[in-house]
C-alpha positions, 0 to 999 in steps of 0.5 A: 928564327926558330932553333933546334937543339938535338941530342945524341943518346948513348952515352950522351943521357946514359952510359950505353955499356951496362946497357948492352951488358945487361941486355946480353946477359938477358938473352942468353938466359931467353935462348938457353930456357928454349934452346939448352946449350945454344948460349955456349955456341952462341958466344961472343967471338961467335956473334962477332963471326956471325956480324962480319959475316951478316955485313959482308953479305949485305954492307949496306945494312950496317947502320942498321943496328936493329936489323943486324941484330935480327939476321945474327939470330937468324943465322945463329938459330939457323947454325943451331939446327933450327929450320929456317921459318922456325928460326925466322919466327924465334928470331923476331921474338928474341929481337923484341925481348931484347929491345925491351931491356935495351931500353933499360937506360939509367940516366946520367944525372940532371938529364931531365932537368936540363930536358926540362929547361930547355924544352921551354925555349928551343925544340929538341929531337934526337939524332942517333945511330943506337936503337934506343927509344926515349918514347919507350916507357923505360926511357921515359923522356918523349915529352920533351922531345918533338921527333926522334931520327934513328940511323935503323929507321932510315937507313943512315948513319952519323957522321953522315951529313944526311942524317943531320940534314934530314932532322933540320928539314923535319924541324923546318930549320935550316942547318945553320939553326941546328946545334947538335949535343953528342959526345963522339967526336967524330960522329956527333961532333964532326957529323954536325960541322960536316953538314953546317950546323953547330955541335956542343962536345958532351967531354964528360969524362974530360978526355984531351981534345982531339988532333985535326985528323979527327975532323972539325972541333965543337963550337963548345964544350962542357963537362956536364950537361948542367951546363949545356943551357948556359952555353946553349945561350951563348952559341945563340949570341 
């Protein structure tokens, strides 16, 4: 019976904070060439404001981090003193520069050897709640991947049991022939055992296990992801 192997991004195949830092950094030198002072209203107790204030309007837009970025600029332009179909147009161009230097990862070592090895005996896709894109160029990790579930494109977010769900159906696996990889305990971990499919903890920096309240453990463990094949092997046992 076929197998298939998902992975978890950020944080998983790359540090995902200098990511965003980076990313950030960037947009605030893009508004402030257009839009001089727009960068010292637009700080980061004011993105938080303007989150909370996005998502009270609109819950159900939380697992969509793509399109929650979006309405912040919007908003914020709007606030700025833009009019709204400026804004809207500004905003749009803002979320394209900066899903460019989202995808400026910088991969944990081995990701492509241990991507390599694998692709050669199970089926591998994605399953995360990030706006990454292991297609773009910058990531540079499509080849080995059959498909790519993104919480921003279909409107659901780990731990919820209909993402996973919805990856074994586009594999054509039942859930039981599903191991996920992911280092969020909850999210990754729980998310899989949630829906009866397998989870291995990527516990790269070697934090202590987690109490029962944090939900179900990982069927294994490892520390690095060199040693996902052999463990992989070994959940197929």
């Amino acid at each position: 019976m076929s197998v298939l192997i998902t992975f978890d991004l950020d944080n998983t195949l790359w540090d995902v904070a200098p990511v965003i830092m980076r990313a950030e950094y960037a947009m605030e030198s893009w508004f402030e060439e257009r839009f001089p002072g727009f960068s010292q209203q637009y700080s980061l107790s004011a993105r938080e404001a303007l989150k909370q204030k996005v998502l009270a309007e609109n819950p159900a837009m939380s697992p969509n981090l793509t399109a929650l970025r979006l309405s912040i600029y919007k908003l914020a332009l709007k606030q700025f003193g833009l009019p709204s179909e400026e804004a809207n147009l500004v905003a749009e161009a803002a979320l394209a520069h900066f899903c460019e230097w989202r995808q400026k990862v910088d991969l944990y070592p081995h990701v492509v050897d241990v991507l390599e090895e694998l692709h050669q005996d199970y089926s591998l896709a994605v399953i995360t709640n990030g706006n990454a894109d292991v297609y773009h160029p910058y990531v540079g990790l499509g080849q080995y991947f059959d498909f790519a579930v993104r919480a921003d494109q279909v409107g659901i977010a780990k731990p919820s049991v209909d993402l996973f769900s919805f990856a074994a159906k586009t594999a054509g696996v039942d859930l039981t022939q599903l191991i996920h990889i992911g280092d969020h305990p909850i999210d990754d971990v729980f998310g899989a055992s949630n829906a009866g499919a397998r989870s291995v903890w990527f516990n790269r920096h070697g934090a202590q296990r987690w109490g029962d309240e944090w939900g179900g453990r990982s069927n294994a463990e490892v520390h690095s992801l060199l040693e996902l094949p052999t463990v992989i092997r070994s959940l197929m046992l």
